[in-house]
N, C-alpha and C positions, 0 to 999 in steps of 0.2 A: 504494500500500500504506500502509497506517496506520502510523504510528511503535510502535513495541512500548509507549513510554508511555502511550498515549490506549488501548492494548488491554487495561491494566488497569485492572476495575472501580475508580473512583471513592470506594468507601463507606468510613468512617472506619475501618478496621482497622492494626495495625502493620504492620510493615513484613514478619515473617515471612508474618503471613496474606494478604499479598497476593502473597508469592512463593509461596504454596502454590496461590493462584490460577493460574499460570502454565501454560499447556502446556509441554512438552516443545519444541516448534518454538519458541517465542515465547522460552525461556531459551538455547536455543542460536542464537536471532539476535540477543538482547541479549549473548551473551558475543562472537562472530563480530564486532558492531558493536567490544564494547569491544577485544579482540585486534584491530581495525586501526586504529582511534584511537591504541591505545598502540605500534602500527607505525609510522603516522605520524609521533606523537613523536619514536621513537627516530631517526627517516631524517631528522628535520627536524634533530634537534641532532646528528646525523653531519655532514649534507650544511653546516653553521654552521660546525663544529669545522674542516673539510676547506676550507673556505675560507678561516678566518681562518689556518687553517698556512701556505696556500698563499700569503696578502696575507703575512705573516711571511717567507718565503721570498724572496719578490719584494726586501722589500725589505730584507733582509739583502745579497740581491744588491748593488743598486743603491746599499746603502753604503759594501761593497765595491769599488765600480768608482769611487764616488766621492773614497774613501782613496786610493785605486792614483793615480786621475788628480789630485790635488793633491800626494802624493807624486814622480809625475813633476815638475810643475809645478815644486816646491819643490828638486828634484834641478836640475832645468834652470836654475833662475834663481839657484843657489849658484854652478853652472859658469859660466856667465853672469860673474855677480858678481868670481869667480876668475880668469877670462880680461882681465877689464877692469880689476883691479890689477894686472895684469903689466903 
């Protein structure tokens, strides 16, 4: 199938006269095209956003476990410390 651009005539007019050129079929396949491009878009920067939460998540986690575990670390080696002046 032809791109709906190459199906309008060529000749120097503006831009209204060549939309009056149009069928019916050829303006609701140019809008169909543009409504799933701009569908596209929107799922592309959904599915971006949903990711970058999700890496954000992860490693909120993993700073947390990483606090926790030098916290213990630094609990143990006071007690440690504590034990070995007496």
């Amino acid at each position: 199938m032809t791109p709906i651009h190459h199906q309008i005539p060529d000749a120097k007019y503006d831009d209204q006269d060549r939309l009056d050129q149009l069928t019916v079929g050829q303006l609701r396949e140019i809008i169909r095209h543009t409504v799933q491009e701009a569908f596209a878009e929107v799922l592309m920067e959904f599915t971006i956003a949903a990711e970058f939460e999700a890496e954000l998540s992860y490693q909120a986690e993993v700073t947390e476990l990483l606090r926790q575990s030098l916290q213990e670390r630094l609990a143990g080696a006071s007690s440690l410390m504590a034990t070995q002046d007496d």
